[in-house]
C-alpha positions in Angstrom: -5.9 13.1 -2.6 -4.6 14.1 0.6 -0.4 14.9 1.0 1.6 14.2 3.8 4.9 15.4 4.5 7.9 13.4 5.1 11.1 13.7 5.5 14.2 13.8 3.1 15.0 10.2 4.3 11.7 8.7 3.4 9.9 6.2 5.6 8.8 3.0 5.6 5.3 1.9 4.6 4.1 0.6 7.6 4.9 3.6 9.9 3.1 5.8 6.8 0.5 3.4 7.2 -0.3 4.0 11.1 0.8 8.1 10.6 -2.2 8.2 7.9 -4.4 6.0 9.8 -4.8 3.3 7.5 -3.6 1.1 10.3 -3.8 2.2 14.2 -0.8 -0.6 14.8 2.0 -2.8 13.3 -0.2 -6.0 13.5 -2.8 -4.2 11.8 -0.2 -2.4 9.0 1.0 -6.2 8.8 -2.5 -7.6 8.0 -3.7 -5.0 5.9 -0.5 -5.3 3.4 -1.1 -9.2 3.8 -4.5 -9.1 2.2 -2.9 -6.3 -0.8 -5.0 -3.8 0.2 -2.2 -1.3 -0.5 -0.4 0.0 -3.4 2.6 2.4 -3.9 2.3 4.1 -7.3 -0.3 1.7 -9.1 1.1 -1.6 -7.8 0.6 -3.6 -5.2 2.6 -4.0 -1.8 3.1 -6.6 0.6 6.5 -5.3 2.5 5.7 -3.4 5.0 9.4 -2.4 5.4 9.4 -0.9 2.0 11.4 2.0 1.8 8.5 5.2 0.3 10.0 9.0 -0.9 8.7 12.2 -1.9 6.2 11.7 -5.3 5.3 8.4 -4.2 1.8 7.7 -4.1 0.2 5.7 -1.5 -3.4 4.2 -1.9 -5.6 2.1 0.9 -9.3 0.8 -0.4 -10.3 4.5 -1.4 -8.2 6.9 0.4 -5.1 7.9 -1.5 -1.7 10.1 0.2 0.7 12.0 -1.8 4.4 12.1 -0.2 5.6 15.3 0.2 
């Protein structure tokens, strides 16, 4: 498991998603989350605009980011 770190605000999944590189774009974050692909702490998301923090998990087919 690979950590990223963030800062105290948080971010939103989809601009996690492209700074990871699960997605190289918006449209691709978009369509990724749209087939659930992605889950936040065990359960999965389809809001791209979902607000993340530090502890939260973030898993994409087999990679998997701690927020720090």
């Amino acid at each position: 498991m690979d950590e990223v770190s963030i800062g105290a605000d948080g971010i939103r999944l989809g601009q996690l998603l492209k700074l990871v590189g699960f997605a190289d774009s918006g449209g691709t974050a978009k369509e990724v989350l749209a087939l659930e692909l992605v889950s936040v702490n065990g359960v999965a998301e389809t809001r791209r605009g979902a607000q993340l923090k530090v502890g939260d998990v973030v898993t994409c087919g087999q990679q998997t980011v701690l927020l720090v």
